[in-house]
Each structure stands twice: as structure tokens, then as C-alpha cells.
N, C-alpha and C positions, 0 to 999 in steps of 0.2 A: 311636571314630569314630561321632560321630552318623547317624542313617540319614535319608538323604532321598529318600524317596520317590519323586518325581518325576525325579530324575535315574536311580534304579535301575530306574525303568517305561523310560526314555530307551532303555537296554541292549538293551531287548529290541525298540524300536518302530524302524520305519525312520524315516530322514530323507526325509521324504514331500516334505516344501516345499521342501527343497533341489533335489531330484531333479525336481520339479516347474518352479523356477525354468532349472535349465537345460536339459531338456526342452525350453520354449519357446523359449529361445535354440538351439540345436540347431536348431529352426524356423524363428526367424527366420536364421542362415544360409544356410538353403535358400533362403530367399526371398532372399536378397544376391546369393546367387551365381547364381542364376535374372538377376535384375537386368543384374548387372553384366555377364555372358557374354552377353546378349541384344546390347547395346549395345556393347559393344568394338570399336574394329577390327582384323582378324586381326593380331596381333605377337606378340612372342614374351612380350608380357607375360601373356596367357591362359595360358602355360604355369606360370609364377611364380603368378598366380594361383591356379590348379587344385592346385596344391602347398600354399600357404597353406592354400587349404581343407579339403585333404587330413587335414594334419596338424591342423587344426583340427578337425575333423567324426573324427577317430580320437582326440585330445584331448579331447572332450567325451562321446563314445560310452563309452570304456574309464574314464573318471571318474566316470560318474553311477552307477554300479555301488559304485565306493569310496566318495564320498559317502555313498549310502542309507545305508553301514555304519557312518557318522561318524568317516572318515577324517579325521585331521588334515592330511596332508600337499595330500591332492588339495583339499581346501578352500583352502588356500596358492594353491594350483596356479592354481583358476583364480581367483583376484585378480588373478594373474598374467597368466591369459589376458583378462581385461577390459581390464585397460590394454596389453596387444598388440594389441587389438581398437581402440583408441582410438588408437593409434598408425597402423592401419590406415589408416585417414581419409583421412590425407597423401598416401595411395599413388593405389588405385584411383580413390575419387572424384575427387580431384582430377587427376584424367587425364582421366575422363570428362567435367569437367567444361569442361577447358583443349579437348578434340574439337571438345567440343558448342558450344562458345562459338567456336572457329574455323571452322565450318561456319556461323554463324548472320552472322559476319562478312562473309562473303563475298555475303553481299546478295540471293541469289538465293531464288527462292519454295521452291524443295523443299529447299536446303539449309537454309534458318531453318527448314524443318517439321522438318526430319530432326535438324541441332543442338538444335533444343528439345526432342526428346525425348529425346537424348542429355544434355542439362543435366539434365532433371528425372529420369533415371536417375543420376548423378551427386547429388542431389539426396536420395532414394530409395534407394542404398546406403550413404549416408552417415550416414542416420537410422536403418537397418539394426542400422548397426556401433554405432552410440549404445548403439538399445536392444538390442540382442544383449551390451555390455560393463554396462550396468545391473541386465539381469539376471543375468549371471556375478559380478559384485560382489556381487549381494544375495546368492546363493545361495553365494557364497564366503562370508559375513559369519555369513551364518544357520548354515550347517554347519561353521565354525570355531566360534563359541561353544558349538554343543552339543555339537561333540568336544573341544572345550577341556574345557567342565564335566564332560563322563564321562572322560575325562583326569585332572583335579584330582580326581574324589571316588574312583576306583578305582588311580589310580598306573599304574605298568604292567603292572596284571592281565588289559589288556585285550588283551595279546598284544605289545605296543611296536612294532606298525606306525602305533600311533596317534600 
């Protein structure tokens, strides 16, 4: 077995930029669901919501820990949670968005102020959920290749959770 250096340095170094990538999506989250609960009107979809994000914000929490370590699997994981996140879209925003545009319909001065800010929240979670699934992509893409390569050059010496 030849020795390569840089994937043996890999072994011992965390996965900083992965952990970093979702970090900030973790963030941007908070800022969704700040968003979205501000502007909702009370149904029972806040509760649906609050659940999504639940396991969302527990999915990202208990994964960036396996990441660092150059987990195979959670690096899967959230590819996975990107395109859930992209799927999102459909849901929320586009409620908020259907609200905010049936208040601005109705012609009246406070309800066109009050739908328009309900649009451009609509608007604002949707760009949210963009860049919150961009960066769980990236940061899935970056910590699969490098738990792949410590993968491929060590087998399953690595313990085979990887």
C-alpha cells in the first residue's frame, strides 16, 4: 500500500468545512422559522411546522458532530436533508404566499400593507430554504468525498461506521 500523506493527516484532522457549511445552515433555519411563525396565521399548520423543524434543527445538531468525524453515512444524510429542504418550498412558502396575495386582493389599504409583508415573508422563507438546502449539499458533497477517500485508503480500519 502506498502511503499518502494527505489522506493519513485527513485521519486525524476534523472536517472543519463541512461542519462549518452546516453550522451556517443550522442558522439560516433559525432565520426560516423566525420568518415563517412571525407571519402565519394561527392553524394548525404552525404545529406541522414546529415539527418539521424540530426534527430538522435535531437532524442537523446530532450530525455535525458525525460529520467532523468523516462519517459516511450522515454525509448521505444530509444530501438527503437538502432536497427535503427543497421540497419544502411547496409547503410553507407557498401558503404564505397564497395569504399574503388574498389579503392584498381584497383592495383595502391595511390589508395590501399587511399581505405585502406577508408575500415578501413568503418570499424570504423560500430563499431561506434555497440557501439552507445549498449549503447541506455542499457540506454533504465535501464530507462524502473525504470520508469516502479515508474510506478507500484505510478499508474498514476505520471502525465500519464509516
Amino acid at each position: 500500500m502506498q502511503r499518502n500523506l494527505k489522506i493519513e493527516k485527513m485521519r486525524y484532522q476534523e472536517n472543519k468545512l463541512g461542519y462549518n457549511f452546516i453550522l451556517a445552515a443550522f442558522l439560516v433555519n433559525m432565520y426560516y422559522l423566525v420568518v415563517t411563525l412571525n407571519h402565519l396565521e394561527i392553524s394548525y399548520h404552525i404545529g406541522i411546522e414546529i415539527g418539521f423543524n424540530l426534527i430538522t434543527f435535531m437532524a442537523i445538531f446530532l450530525g455535525m458532530e458525525k460529520v467532523k468525524g468523516h462519517d459516511l453515512r450522515w454525509s448521505i444524510n444530509f444530501m438527503i436533508l437538502a432536497l427535503i429542504d427543497l421540497a419544502r418550498i411547496f409547503y410553507m412558502p407557498k401558503m404564505l404566499l397564497a395569504q399574503g396575495g388574498a389579503l392584498v386582493a381584497t383592495g383595502e389599504d391595511v390589508s395590501i400593507i399587511t399581505g405585502q409583508a406577508i408575500v415578501n415573508a413568503g418570499y424570504r422563507s423560500a430563499g431561506a430554504l434555497i440557501v439552507m438546502a445549498v449549503l447541506l449539499l455542499i457540506a454533504g458533497l465535501v464530507s462524502y468525498r473525504k470520508a469516502k477517500a479515508l474510506r478507500d485508503y484505510y478499508g474498514e480500519e476505520l471502525g465500519g461506521n464509516n
